[in-house]
Jmol script that loads the backbone (N, CA, C; Angstrom):
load data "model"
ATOM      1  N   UNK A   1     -45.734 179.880  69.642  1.00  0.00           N
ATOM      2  CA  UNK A   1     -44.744 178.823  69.563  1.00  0.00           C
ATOM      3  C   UNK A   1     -44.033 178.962  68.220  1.00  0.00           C
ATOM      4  N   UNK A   2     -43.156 178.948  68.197  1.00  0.00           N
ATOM      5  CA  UNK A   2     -42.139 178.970  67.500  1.00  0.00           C
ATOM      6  C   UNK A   2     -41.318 177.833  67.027  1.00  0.00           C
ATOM      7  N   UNK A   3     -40.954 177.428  66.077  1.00  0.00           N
ATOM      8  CA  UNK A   3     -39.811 176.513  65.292  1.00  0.00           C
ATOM      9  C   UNK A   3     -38.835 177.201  64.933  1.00  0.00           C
ATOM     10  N   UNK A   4     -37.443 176.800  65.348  1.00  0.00           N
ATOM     11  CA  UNK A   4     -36.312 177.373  64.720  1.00  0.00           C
ATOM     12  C   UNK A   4     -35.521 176.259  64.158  1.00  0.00           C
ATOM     13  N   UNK A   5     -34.441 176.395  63.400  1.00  0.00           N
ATOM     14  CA  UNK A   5     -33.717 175.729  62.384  1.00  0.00           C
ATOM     15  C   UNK A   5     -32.221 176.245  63.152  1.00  0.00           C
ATOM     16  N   UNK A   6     -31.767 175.312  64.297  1.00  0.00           N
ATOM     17  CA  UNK A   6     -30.578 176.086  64.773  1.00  0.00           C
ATOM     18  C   UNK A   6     -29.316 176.304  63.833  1.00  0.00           C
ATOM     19  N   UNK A   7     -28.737 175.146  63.295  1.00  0.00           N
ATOM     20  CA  UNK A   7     -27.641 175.703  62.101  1.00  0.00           C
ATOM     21  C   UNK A   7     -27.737 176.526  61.423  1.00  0.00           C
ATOM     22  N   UNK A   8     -29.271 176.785  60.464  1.00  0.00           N
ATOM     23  CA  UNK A   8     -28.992 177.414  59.447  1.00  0.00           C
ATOM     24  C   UNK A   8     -28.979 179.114  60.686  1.00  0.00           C
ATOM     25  N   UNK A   9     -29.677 179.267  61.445  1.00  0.00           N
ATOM     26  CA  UNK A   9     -30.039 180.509  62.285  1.00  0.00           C
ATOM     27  C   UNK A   9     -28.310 180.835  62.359  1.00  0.00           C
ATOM     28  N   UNK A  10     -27.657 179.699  63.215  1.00  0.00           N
ATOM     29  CA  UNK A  10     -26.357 180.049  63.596  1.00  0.00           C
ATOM     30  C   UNK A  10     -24.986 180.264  62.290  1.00  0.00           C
ATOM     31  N   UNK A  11     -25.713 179.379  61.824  1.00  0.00           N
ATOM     32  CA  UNK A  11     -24.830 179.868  59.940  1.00  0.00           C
ATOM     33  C   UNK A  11     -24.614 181.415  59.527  1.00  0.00           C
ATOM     34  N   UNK A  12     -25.792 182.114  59.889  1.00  0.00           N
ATOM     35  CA  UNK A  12     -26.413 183.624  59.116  1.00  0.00           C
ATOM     36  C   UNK A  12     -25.830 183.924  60.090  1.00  0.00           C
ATOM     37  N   UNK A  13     -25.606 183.624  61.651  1.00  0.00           N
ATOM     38  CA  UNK A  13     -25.166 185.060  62.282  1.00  0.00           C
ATOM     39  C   UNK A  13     -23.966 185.871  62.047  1.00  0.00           C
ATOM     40  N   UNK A  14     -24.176 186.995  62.261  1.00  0.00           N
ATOM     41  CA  UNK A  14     -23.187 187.874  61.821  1.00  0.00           C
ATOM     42  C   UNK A  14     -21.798 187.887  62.049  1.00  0.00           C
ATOM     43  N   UNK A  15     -21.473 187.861  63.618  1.00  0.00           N
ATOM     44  CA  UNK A  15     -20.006 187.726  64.040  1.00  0.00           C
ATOM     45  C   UNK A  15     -20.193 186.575  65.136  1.00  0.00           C
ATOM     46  N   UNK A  16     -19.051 185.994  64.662  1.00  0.00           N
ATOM     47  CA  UNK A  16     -18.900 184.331  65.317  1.00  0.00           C
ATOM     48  C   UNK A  16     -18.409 184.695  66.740  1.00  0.00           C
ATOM     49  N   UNK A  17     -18.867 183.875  68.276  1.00  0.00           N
ATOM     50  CA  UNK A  17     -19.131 183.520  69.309  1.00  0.00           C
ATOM     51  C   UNK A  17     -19.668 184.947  70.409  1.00  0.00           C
ATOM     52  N   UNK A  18     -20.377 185.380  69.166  1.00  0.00           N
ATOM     53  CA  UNK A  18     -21.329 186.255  69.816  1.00  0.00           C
ATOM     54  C   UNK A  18     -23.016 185.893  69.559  1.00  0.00           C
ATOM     55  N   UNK A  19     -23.104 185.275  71.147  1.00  0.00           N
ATOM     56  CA  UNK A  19     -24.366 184.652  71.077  1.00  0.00           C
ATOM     57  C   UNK A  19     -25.748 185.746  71.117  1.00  0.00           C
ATOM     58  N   UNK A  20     -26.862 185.005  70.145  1.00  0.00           N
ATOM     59  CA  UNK A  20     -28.012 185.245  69.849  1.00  0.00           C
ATOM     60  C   UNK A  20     -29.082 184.959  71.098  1.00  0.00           C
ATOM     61  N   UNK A  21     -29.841 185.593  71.839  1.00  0.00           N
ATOM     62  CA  UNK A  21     -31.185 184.193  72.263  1.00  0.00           C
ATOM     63  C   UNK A  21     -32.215 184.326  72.121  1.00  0.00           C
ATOM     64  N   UNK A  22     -32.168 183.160  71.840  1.00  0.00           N
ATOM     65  CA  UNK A  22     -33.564 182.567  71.407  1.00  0.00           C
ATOM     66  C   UNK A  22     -35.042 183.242  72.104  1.00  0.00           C
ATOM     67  N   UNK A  23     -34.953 182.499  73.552  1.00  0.00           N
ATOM     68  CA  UNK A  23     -36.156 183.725  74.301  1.00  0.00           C
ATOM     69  C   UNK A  23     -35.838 182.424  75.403  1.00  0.00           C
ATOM     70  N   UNK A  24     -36.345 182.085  76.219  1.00  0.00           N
ATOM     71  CA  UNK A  24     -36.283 181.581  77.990  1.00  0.00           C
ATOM     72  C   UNK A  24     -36.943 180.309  77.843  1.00  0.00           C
ATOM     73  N   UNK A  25     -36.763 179.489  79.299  1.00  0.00           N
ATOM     74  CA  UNK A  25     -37.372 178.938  79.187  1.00  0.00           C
ATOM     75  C   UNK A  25     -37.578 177.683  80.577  1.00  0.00           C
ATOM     76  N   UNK A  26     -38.335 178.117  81.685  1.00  0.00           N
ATOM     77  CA  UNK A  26     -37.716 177.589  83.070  1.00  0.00           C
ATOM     78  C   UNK A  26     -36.813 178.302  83.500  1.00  0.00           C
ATOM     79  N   UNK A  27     -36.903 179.939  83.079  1.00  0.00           N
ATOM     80  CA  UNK A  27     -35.870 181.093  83.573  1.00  0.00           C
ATOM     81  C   UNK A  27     -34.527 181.047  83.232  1.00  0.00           C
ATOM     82  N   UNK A  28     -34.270 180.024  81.962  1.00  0.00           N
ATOM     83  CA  UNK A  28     -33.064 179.753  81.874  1.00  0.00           C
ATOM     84  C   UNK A  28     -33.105 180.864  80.395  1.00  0.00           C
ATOM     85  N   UNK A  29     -31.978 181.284  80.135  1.00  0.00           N
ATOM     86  CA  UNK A  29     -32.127 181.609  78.496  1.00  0.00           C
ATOM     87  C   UNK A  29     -31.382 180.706  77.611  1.00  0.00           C
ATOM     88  N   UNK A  30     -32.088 180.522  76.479  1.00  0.00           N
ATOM     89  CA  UNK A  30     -31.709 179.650  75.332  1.00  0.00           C
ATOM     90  C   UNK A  30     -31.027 180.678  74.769  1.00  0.00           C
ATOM     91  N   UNK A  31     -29.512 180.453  74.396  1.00  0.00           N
ATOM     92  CA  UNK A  31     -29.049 181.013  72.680  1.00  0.00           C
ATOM     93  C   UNK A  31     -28.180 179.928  71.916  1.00  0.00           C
ATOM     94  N   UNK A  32     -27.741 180.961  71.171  1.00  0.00           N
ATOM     95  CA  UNK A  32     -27.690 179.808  69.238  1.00  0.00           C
ATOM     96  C   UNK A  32     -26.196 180.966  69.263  1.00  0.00           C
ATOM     97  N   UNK A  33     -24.969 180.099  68.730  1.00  0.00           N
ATOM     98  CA  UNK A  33     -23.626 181.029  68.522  1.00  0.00           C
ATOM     99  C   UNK A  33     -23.108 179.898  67.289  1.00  0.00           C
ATOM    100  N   UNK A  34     -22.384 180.867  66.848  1.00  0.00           N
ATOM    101  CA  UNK A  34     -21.507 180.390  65.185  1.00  0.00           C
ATOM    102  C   UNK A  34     -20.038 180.385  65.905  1.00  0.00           C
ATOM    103  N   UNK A  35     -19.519 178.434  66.055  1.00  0.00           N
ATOM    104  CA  UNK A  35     -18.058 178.985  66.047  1.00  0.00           C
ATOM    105  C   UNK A  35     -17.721 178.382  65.064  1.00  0.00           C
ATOM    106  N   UNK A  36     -16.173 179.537  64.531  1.00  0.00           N
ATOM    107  CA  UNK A  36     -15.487 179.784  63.896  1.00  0.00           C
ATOM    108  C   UNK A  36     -13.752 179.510  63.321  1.00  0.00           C
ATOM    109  N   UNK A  37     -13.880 178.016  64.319  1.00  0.00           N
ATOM    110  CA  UNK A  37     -12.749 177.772  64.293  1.00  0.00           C
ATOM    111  C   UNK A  37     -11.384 178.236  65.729  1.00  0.00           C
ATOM    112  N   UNK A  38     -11.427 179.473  66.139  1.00  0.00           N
ATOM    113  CA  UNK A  38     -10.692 180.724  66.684  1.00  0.00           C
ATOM    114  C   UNK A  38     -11.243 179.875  68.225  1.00  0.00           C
ATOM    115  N   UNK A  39     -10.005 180.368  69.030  1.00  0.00           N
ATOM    116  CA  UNK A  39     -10.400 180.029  70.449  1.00  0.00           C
ATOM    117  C   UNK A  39     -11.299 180.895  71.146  1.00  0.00           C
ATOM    118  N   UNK A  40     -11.989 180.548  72.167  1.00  0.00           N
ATOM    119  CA  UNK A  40     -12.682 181.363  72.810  1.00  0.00           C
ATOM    120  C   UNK A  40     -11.715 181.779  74.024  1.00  0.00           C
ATOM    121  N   UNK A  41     -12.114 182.473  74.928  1.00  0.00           N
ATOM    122  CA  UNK A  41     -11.089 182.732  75.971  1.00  0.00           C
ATOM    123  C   UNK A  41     -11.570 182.054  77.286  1.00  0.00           C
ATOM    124  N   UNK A  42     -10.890 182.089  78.928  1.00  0.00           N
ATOM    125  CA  UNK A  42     -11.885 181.521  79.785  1.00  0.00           C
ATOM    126  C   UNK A  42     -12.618 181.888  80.530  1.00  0.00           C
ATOM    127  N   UNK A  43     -13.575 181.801  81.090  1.00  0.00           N
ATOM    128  CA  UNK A  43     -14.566 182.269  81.704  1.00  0.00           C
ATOM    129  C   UNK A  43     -14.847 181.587  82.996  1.00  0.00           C
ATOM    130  N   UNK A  44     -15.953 182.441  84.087  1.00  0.00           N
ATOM    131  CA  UNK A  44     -16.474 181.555  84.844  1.00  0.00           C
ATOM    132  C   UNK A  44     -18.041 181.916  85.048  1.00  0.00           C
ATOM    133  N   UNK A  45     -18.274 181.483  85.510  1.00  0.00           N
ATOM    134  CA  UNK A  45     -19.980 181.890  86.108  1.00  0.00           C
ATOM    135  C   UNK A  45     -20.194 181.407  87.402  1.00  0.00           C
ATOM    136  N   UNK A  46     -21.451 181.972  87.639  1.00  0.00           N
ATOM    137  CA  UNK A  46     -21.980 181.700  89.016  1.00  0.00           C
ATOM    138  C   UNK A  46     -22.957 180.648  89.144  1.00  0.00           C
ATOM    139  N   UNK A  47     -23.260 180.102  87.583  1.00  0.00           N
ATOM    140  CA  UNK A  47     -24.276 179.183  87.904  1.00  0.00           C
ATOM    141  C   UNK A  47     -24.263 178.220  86.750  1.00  0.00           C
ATOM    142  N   UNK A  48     -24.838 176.788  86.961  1.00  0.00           N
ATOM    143  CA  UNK A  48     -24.364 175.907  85.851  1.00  0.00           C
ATOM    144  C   UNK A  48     -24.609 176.268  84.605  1.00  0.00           C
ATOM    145  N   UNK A  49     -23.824 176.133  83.528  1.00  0.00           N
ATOM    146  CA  UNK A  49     -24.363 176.151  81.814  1.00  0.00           C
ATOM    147  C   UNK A  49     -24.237 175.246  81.244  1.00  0.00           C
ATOM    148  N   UNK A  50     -25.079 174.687  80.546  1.00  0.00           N
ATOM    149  CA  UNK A  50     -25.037 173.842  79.469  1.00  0.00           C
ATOM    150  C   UNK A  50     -24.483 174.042  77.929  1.00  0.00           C
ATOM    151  N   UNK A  51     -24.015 173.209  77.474  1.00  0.00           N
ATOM    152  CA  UNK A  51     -23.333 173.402  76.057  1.00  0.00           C
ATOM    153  C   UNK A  51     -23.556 172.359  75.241  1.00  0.00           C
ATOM    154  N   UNK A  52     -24.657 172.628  74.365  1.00  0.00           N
ATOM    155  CA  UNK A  52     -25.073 171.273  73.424  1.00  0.00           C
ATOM    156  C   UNK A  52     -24.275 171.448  71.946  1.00  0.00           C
ATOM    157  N   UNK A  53     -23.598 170.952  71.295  1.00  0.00           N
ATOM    158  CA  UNK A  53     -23.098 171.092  69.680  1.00  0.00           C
ATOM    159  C   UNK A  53     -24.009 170.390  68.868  1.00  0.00           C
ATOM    160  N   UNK A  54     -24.358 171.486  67.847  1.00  0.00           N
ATOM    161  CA  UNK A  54     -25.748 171.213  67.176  1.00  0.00           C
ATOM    162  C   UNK A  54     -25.010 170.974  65.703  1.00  0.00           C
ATOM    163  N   UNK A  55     -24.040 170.939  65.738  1.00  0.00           N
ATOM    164  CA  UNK A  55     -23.195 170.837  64.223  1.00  0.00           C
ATOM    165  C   UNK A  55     -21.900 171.387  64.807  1.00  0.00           C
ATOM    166  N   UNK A  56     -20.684 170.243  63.751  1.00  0.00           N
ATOM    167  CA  UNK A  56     -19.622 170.739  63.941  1.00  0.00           C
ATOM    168  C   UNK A  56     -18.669 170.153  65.025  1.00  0.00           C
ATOM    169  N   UNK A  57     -18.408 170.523  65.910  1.00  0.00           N
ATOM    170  CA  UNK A  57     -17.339 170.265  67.126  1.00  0.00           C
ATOM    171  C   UNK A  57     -16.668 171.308  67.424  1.00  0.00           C
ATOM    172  N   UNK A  58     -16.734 170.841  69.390  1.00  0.00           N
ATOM    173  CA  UNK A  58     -16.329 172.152  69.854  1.00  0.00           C
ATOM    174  C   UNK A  58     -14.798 171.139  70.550  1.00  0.00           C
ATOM    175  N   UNK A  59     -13.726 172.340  71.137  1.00  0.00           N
ATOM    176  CA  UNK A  59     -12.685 171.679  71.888  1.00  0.00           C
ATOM    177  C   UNK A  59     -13.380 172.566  73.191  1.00  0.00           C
ATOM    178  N   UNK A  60     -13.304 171.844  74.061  1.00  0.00           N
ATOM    179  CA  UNK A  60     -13.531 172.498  75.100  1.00  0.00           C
ATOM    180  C   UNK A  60     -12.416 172.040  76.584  1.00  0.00           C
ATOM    181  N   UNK A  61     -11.952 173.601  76.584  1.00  0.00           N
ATOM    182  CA  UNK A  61     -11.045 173.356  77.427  1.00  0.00           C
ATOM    183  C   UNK A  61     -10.990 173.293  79.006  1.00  0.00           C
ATOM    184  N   UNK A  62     -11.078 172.740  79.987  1.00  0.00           N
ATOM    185  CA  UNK A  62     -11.218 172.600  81.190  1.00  0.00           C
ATOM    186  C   UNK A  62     -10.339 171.905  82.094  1.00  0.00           C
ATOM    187  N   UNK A  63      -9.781 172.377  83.018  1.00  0.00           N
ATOM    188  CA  UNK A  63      -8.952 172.032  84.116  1.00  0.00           C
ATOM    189  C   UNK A  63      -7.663 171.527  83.201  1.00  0.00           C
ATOM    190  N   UNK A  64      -7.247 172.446  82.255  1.00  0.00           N
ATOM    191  CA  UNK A  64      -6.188 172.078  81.370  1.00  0.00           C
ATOM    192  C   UNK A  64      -5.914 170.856  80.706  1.00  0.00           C
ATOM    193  N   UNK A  65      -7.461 170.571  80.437  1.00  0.00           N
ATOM    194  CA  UNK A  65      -7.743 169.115  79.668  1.00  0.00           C
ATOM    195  C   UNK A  65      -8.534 169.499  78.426  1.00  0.00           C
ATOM    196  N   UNK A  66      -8.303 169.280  77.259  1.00  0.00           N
ATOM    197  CA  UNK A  66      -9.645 169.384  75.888  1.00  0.00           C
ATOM    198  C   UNK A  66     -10.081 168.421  76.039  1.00  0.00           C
ATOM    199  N   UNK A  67     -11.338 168.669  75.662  1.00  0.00           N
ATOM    200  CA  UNK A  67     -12.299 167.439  75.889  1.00  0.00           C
ATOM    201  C   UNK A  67     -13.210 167.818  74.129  1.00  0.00           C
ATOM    202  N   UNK A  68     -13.022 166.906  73.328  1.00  0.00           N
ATOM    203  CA  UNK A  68     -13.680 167.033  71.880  1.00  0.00           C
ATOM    204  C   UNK A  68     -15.404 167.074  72.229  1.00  0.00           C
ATOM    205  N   UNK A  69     -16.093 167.491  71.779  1.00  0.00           N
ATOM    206  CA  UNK A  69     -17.551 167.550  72.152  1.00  0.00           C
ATOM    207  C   UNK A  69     -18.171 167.489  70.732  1.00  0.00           C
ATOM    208  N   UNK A  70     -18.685 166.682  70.392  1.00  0.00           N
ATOM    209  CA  UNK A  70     -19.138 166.280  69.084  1.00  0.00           C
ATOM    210  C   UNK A  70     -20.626 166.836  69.201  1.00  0.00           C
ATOM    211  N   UNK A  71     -21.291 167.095  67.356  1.00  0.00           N
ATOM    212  CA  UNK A  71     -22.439 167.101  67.301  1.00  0.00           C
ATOM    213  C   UNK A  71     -23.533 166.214  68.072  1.00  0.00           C
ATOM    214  N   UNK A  72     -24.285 166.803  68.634  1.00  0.00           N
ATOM    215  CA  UNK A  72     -25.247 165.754  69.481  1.00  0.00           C
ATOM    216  C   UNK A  72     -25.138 165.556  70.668  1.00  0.00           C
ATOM    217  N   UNK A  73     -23.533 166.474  71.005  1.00  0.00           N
ATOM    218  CA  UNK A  73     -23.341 165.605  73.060  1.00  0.00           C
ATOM    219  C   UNK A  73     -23.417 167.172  73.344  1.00  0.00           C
ATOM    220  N   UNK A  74     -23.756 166.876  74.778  1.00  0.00           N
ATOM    221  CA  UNK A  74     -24.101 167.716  75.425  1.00  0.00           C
ATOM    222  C   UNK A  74     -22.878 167.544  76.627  1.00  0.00           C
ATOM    223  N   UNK A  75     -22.558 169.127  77.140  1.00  0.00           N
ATOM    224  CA  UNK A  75     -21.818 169.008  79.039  1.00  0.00           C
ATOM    225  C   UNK A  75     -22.548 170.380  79.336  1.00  0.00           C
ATOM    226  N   UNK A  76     -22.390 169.847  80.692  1.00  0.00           N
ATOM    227  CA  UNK A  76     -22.732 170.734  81.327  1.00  0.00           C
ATOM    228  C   UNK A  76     -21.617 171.340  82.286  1.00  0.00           C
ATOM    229  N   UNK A  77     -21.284 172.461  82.417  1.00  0.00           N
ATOM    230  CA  UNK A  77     -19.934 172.902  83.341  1.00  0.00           C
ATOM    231  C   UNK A  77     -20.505 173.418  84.648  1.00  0.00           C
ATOM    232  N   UNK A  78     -20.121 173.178  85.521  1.00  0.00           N
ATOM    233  CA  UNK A  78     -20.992 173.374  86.847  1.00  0.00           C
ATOM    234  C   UNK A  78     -20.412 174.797  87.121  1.00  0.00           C
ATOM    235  N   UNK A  79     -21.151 175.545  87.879  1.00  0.00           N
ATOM    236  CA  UNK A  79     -20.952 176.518  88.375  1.00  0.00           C
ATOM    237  C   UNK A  79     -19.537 176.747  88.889  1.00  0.00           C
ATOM    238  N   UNK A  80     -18.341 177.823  88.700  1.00  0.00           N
ATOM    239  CA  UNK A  80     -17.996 177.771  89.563  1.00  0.00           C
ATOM    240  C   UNK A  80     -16.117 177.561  88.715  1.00  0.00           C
ATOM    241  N   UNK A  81     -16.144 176.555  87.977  1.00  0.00           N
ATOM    242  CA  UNK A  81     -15.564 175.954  86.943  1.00  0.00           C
ATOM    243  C   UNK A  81     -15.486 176.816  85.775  1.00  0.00           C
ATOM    244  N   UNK A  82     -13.853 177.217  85.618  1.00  0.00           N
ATOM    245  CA  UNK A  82     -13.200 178.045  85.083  1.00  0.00           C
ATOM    246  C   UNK A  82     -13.256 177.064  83.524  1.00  0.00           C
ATOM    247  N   UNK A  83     -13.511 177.565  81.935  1.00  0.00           N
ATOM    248  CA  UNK A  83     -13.664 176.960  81.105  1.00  0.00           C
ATOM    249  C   UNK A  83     -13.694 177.706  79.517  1.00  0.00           C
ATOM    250  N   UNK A  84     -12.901 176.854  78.306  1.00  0.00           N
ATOM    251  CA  UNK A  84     -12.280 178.077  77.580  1.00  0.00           C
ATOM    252  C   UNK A  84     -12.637 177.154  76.249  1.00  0.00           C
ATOM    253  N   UNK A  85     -12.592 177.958  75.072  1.00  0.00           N
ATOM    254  CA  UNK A  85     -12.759 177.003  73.849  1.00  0.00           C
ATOM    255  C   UNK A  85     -11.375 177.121  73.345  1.00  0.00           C
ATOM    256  N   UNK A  86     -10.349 175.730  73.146  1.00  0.00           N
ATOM    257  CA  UNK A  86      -9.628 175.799  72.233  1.00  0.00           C
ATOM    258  C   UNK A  86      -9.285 176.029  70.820  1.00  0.00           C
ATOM    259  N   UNK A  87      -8.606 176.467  70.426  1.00  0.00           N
ATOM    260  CA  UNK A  87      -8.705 176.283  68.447  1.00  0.00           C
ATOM    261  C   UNK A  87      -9.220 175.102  67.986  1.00  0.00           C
ATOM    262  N   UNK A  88      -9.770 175.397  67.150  1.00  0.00           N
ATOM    263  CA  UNK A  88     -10.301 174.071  66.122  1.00  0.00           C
ATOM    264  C   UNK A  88     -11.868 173.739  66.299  1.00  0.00           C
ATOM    265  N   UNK A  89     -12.464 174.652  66.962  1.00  0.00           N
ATOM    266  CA  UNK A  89     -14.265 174.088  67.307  1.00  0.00           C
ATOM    267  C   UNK A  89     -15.130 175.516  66.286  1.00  0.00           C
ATOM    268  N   UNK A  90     -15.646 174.656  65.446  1.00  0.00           N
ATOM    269  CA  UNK A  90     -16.174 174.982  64.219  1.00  0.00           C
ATOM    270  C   UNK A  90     -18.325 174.178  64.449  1.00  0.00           C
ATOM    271  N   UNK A  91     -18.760 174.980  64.279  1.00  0.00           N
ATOM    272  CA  UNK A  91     -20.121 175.074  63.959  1.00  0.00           C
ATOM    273  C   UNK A  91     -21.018 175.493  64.726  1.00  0.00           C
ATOM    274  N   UNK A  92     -22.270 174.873  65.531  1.00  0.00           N
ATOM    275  CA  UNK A  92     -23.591 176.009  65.834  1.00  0.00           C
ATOM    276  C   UNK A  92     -23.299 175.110  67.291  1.00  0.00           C
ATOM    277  N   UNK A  93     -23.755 176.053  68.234  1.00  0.00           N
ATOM    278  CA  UNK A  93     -23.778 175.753  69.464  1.00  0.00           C
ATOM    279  C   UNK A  93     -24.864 176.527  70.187  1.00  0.00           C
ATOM    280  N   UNK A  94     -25.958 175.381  71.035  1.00  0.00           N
ATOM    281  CA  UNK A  94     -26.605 176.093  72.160  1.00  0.00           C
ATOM    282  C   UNK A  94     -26.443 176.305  73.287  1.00  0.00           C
ATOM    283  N   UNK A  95     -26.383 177.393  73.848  1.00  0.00           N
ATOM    284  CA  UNK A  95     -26.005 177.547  75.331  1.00  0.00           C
ATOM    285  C   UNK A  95     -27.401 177.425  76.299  1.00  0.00           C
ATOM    286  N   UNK A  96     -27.130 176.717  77.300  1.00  0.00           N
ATOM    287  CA  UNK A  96     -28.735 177.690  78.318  1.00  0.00           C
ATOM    288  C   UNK A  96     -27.676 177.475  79.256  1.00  0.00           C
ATOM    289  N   UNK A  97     -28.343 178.951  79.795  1.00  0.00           N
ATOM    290  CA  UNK A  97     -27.535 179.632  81.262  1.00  0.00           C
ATOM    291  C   UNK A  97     -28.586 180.819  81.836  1.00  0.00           C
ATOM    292  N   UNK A  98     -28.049 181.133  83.070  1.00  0.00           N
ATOM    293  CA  UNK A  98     -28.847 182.768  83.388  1.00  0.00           C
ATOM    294  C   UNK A  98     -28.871 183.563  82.878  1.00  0.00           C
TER     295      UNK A  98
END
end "model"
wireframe off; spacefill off
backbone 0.3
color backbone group
């Protein structure tokens, strides 16, 4: 068992919204990413992900809506659901996904 320190982990990483993970957990994988301000681009998946902000704030863009996501809140984007980071989302973020 392990303790991690997610900010400072996501502080040190090397290049920003290239995620780290942690190790699994209920087959899901945990990781830890540094954003940087810079948009992300959009994506989709095949299966739900979660997005917790562990510091900082993310913009998160969906169905051509930002939605601010503060330290402490969590969404979850359902499968399926096309979804992008706008400019301006700065600090540590956990993902769990497949």
């Amino acid at each position: 068992m392990n303790k991690i320190n997610l900010p400072l982990l996501a502080e040190h990483l090397p290049v920003a919204w290239h995620s780290s993970i942690l190790g699994q957990a209920a087959g899901a994988n945990i990781k830890v990413l540094r954003m940087d301000g810079a948009a992300y681009p959009s994506e989709v998946h095949d299966f739900d992900e979660a997005l917790l902000v562990i510091s900082g704030v993310m913009q998160l863009e969906v169905a051509g809506a930002v939605i601010s996501v503060q330290a402490g809140e969590l969404v979850i984007v359902p499968a399926g659901q096309a979804h992008a980071v706008a400019p301006g989302s700065y600090g540590s973020l956990v993902i769990v996904d497949q």
